[in-house]
N, C-alpha and C positions, 0 to 999 in steps of 0.2 A: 524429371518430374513424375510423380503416382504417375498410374491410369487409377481410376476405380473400375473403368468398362473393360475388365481381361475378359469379361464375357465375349466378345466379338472374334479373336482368332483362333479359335474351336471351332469344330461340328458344331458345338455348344454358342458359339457364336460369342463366348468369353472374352471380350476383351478385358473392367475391371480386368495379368504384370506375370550332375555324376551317375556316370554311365550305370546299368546292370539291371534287372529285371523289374528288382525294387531295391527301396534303400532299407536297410534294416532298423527301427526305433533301439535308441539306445537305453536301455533298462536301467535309471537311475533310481534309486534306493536313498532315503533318507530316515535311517533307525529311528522310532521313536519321535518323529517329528510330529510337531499339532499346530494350529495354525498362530499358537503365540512366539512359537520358534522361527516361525518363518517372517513371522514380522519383528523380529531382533536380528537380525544377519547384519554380523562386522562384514560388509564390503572390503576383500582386500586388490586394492588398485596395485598395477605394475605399469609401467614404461612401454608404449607400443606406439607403433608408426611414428616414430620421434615425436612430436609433439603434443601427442594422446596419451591417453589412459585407460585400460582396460582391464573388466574383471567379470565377474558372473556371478548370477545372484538364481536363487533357489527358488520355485515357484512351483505347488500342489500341482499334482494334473486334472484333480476335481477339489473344489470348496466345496460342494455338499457332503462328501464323506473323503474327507482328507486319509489319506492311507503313507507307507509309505514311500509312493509312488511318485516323481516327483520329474519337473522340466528343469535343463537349466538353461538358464537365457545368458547370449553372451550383452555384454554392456561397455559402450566405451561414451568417453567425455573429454571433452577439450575446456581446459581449464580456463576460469576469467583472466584475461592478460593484465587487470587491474584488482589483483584480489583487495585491496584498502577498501575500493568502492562497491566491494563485488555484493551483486544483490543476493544470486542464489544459483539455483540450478532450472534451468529449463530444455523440458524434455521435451523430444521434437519428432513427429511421425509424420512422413510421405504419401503414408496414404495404402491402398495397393486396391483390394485386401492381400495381404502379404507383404507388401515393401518393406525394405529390409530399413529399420529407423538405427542399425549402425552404420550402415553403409551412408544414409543420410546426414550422420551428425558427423562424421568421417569429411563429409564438405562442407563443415562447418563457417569457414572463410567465403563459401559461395552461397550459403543460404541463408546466412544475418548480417546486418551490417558489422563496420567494426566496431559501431556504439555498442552493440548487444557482445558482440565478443570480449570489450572490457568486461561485460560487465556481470555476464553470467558465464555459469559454466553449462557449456553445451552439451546434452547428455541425449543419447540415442541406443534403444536396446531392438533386438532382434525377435518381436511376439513370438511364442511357442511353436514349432514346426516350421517356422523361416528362415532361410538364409543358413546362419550360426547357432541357432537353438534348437539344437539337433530336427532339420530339416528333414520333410517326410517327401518324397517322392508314391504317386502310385502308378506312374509309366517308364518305361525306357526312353532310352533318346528315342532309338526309332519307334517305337511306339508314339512316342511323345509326337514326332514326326506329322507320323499317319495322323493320328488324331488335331493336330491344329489344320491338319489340310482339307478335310472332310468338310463337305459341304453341309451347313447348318439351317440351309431352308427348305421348308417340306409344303409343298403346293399339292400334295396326293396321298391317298392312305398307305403307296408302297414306300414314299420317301417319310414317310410320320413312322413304320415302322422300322425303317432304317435307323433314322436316331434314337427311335428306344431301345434298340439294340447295343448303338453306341454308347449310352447314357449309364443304360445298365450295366455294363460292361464296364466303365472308368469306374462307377458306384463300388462295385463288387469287388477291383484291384484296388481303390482305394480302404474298401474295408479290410482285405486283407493286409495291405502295406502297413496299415495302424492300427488296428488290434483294437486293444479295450478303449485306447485313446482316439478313436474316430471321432467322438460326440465333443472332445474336448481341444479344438481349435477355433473356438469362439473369441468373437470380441470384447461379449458380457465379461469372458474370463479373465482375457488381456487387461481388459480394467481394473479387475481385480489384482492381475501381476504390478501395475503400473501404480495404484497404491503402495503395495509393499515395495515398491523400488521409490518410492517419494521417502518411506518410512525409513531405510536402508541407507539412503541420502542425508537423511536428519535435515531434513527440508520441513518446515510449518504448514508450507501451503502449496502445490503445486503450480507453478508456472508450467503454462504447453501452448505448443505449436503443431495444432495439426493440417494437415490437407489434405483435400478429396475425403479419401475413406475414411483415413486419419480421422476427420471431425467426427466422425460416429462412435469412435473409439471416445475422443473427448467429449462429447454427449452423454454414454452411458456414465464415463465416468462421475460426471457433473451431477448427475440424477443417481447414483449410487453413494460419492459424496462430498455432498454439496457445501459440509462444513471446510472442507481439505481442499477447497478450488481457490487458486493464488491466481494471477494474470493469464488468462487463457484466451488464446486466439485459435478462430474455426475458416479456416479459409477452403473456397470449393464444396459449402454443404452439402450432407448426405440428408435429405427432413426422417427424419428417423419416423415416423407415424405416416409413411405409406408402403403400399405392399412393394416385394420385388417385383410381381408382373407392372405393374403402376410405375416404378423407376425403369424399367425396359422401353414401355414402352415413352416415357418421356426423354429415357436418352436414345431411341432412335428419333424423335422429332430433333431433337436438338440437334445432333452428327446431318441430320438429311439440312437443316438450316446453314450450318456452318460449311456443308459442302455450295451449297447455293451460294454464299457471302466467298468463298472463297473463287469459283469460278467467277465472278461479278468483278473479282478484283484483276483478273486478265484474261486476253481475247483471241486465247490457242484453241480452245476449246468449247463446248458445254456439256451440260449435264447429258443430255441425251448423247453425247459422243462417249462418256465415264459410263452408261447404263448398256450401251454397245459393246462394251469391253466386259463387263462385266457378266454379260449375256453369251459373252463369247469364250469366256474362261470357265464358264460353266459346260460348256456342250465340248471345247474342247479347252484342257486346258495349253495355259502358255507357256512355252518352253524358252527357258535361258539359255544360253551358250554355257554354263555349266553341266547343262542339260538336267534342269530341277523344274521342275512343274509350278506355274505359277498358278495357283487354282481357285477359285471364284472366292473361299474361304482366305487366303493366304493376298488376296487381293484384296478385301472388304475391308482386313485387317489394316491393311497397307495405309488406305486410304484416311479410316479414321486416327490412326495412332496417328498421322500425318497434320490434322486436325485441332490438334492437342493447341498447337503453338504457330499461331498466323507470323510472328517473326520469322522463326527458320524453318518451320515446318512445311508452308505454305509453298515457298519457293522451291523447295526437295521436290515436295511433290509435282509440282510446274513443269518440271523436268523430268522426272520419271514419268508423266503420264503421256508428256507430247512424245518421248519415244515411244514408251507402246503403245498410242492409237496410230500413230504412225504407220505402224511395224516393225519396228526395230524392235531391239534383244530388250525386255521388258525386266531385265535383273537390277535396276535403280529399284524398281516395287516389290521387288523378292529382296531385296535390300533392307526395305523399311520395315518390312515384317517381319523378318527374323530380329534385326534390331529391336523390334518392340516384343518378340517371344524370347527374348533374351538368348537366339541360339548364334552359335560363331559360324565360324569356315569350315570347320570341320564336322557339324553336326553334332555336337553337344553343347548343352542347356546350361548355361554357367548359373542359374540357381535352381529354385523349386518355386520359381511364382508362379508358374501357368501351374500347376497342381492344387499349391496348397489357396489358391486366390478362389477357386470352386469348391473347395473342402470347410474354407475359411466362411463364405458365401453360405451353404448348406446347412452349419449350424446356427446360422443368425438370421434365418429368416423362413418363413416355414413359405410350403408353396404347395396348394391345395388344386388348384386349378386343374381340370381333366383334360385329357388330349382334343378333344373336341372342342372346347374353349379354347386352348393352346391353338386349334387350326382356325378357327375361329376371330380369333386375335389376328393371327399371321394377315388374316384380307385386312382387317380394320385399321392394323398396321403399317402395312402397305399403303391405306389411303391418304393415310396424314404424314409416311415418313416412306414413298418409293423404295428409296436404295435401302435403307439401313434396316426400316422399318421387317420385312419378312425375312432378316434374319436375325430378330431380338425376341423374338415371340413365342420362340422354343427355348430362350436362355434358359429358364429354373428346371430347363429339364433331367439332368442327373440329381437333380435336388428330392425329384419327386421320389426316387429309387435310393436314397437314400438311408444309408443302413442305421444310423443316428437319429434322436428327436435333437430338434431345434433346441437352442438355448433361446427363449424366447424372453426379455428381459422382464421382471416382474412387478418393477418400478412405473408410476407413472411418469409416460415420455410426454404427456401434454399440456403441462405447467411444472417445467424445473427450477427451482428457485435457485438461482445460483447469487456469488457475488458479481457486480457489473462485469462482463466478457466483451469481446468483440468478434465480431462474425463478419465474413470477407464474402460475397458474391459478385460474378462478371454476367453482365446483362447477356451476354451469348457464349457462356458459357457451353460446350456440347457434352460435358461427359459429367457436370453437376450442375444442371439446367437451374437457374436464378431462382425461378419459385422455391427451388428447394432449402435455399438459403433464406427465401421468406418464410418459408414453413419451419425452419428454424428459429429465427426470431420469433416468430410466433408462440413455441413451444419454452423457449426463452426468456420470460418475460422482460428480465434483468438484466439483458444484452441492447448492445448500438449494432446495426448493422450499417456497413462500409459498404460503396457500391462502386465497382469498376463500369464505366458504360462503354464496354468495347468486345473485342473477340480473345477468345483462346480460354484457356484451364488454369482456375484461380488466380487470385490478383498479386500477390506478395511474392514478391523475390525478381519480379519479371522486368524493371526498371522501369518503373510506373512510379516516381517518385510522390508524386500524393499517396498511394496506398503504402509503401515501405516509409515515410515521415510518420503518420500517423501508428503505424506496426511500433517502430523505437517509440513514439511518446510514451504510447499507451504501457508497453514493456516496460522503459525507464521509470514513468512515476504514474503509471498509474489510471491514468486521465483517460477516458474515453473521448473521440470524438464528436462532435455534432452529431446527434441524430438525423436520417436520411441524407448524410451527404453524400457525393456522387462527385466522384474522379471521372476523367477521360486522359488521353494521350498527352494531349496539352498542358493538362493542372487540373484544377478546381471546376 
């Protein structure tokens, strides 16, 4: 499943997901192209992973002044098993910012039912600088290393200067790693790729499946356009019309909630025992029998990527924490966090999400706030969300040092007219807190919003059979649900 919070296992405090200095941008070149060539591209599909299909499709690296300069996104699709009945194609994103939507459609048999699998063909492409579309690195592994482990809370003007060091620092390898293309790993823009790949399709109207971040991606695109939107579902809203400092600090309330609900659910522990550990990883950190630092950062991480998912998440964690308050070897939590920064056994980063997920983040939202506000925050943070909260409060800070302007979208996000949608929110949600799925409705006119009344990260796919029944209807023919209805564990 996404995160949207790679904010959190940084300095950065980033939660929102190959070796060598940096990765080099591939210089692709498209003679003579203009933006009506790009929206005619014969898609040529081949044979891959036996049952898939895969091909690549062409994409501007700027739409205000098209050159020819250009991305190429890899693209794969699993075919309807019923083509007679097959509706169309629907495309499907995870979320991140960064997640890779081929590697998503790639589990195609585990993220739709098999009604959706007749019936469409399941189509997931890799946004620009992700994954397979020519992925931008701006750290080394060890770099990459240091940097998730660095502690991201600054209680004093010598640890505020610390992370603008840091901040600065990622800012300025990231401008170098990418070049002119810095400003252009936007969502506004993926919308725009995601057009021409509907166009490419020879699709009428877009069917999509986003989540977490994903829905933001499907928002712009809905408000960009709104004639081209076919069955569209936004599960784990992002409300696109409040600041980044404002989504910080509401998904530190929510991670400090979901830690309280989760201790609540067993009696190894409490919070004041997690806030000891964590108090103690900071002054010194904790050491694994690999002998790797488990460090107040690489701990915070642990906890909330842990959070995601009160199924299996909840209990991992049960376990990993009663060994380290214990005292024992605390590597179940050095476990979970590299698992969640995508790093193996070895020390290297099997993709570019911790990179390009603050690169991604930077040009989609502008972030004005001064450092003094930033410390500021950090107390007021702290009083409504303890653990999580004073280390969210510095998130937008490489954003500040930011060698790019924002793509700041120019559409109105606060009546999108779309055709009827559906919107997925989980009442304790921690990492797309429920309001946000109101404030999309809201922003939505034309939308039912679905409502999971339970714990963890978005409702679809998790076997919550009211919210995936209702997911097929709507998919198959159409139908929206009852407005305000409300699922739990049980049913209805």
């Amino acid at each position: 499943m996404s995160k949207r919070t790679r904010w959190i296992s940084a300095v950065l405090i980033s939660l929102v997901l190959i070796a060598g200095l940096f990765i080099g941008i591939k210089k692709s070149l498209a003679p003579n192209w203009n933006l009506n060539k790009f929206q005619h591209q014969n898609l040529k599909w081949s044979s891959c992973y036996d049952s898939f299909q895969c091909t690549t499709l062409k994409v501007p690296v700027s739409y205000e002044e098209i050159t020819q300069k250009f991305f190429t996104l890899q693209v794969i699709r699993h075919r309807a098993s019923d083509q007679r009945n097959r509706i169309g194609s629907m495309i499907v994103n995870p979320g991140g910012p960064g997640g890779s939507g081929f590697d998503y459609a790639y589990n195609a048999d585990s993220i739709v039912s098999a009604s959706l699998l007749a019936n469409y063909d399941i189509v997931g492409f890799d946004p620009r600088g992700v994954n397979g579309s020519e992925p931008i690195r701006c750290l080394s592994d060890n770099e990459e290393d240091t940097f998730l482990s660095q502690d991201g809370k600054a209680t004093n003007p010598t640890q505020v200067t610390e992370l603008v060091k840091i901040s600065k620092d990622f800012a300025s390898k990231c401008a170098l790693a990418a070049g002119s293309r810095l400003g252009h790993y936007s969502t506004l823009e993926t919308a725009k790729d995601m057009e021409l790949l509907r166009l490419a399709l020879g699709e009428k109207k877009l069917d999509y499946l986003g989540k977490s971040y994903g829905t933001y991606l499907g928002t712009l695109y809905a408000a960009l356009y709104p004639q081209s939107v076919g069955r569209m579902v936004l599960d784990g809203a992002i409300d696109p019309n409040i600041s980044l400092a404002e989504q910080n600090r509401k998904q530190a309330i929510g991670f400090d909630l979901a830690l309280k609900d989760f201790v609540a659910s067993q009696n190894e522990f409490s919070i004041n025992d997690i806030q000891k550990l964590i108090d103690r990883s900071d002054l010194k950190p904790l050491i694994t029998t690999q002998n790797r630092k488990l460090t107040q950062a690489l701990l915070i991480t642990a906890l909330a990527a842990s959070l995601y998912d009160n199924k299996d998440g909840w209990p991992t964690l049960a376990k990993a924490l009663s060994q380290a308050i214990g005292g024992a070897n605390p590597q179940e939590l050095l476990n979970i966090a590299d698992d969640y920064n995508r790093r193996d056994g070895f020390g290297k980063f099997i993709d570019n999400q911790n990179d390009i997920s603050i690169m991604i983040t930077c040009v989609d939202w502008s972030v004005n706030e001064s450092l003094s506000t930033m410390s500021k925050d950090a107390i007021t943070y702290a009083k409504s969300a303890p653990v999580f909260g004073p280390f969210l409060a510095f998130a937008g800070l490489p954003c500040k040092y930011w060698k790019a302007p924002p793509q700041i979208p120019k559409m109105n996000l606060m009546k999108i007219k779309t055709p009827p949608i559906l919107i997925i929110g989980v009442t304790k949600d921690p990492a797309t807190p429920y309001e946000w799925s109101q404030g999309l409705k809201k922003a939505m006119p034309n939308s039912v919003l679905l409502t999971y009344d339970g714990e963890g990260h978005t409702g679809h796919g998790r076997g919550i059979s009211c919210i995936d029944e209702k997911v097929d209807s709507y998919f198959l023919t159409g139908k929206l649900p009852a407005p305000a209805l409300i699922c739990t564990a049980s049913g209805n």
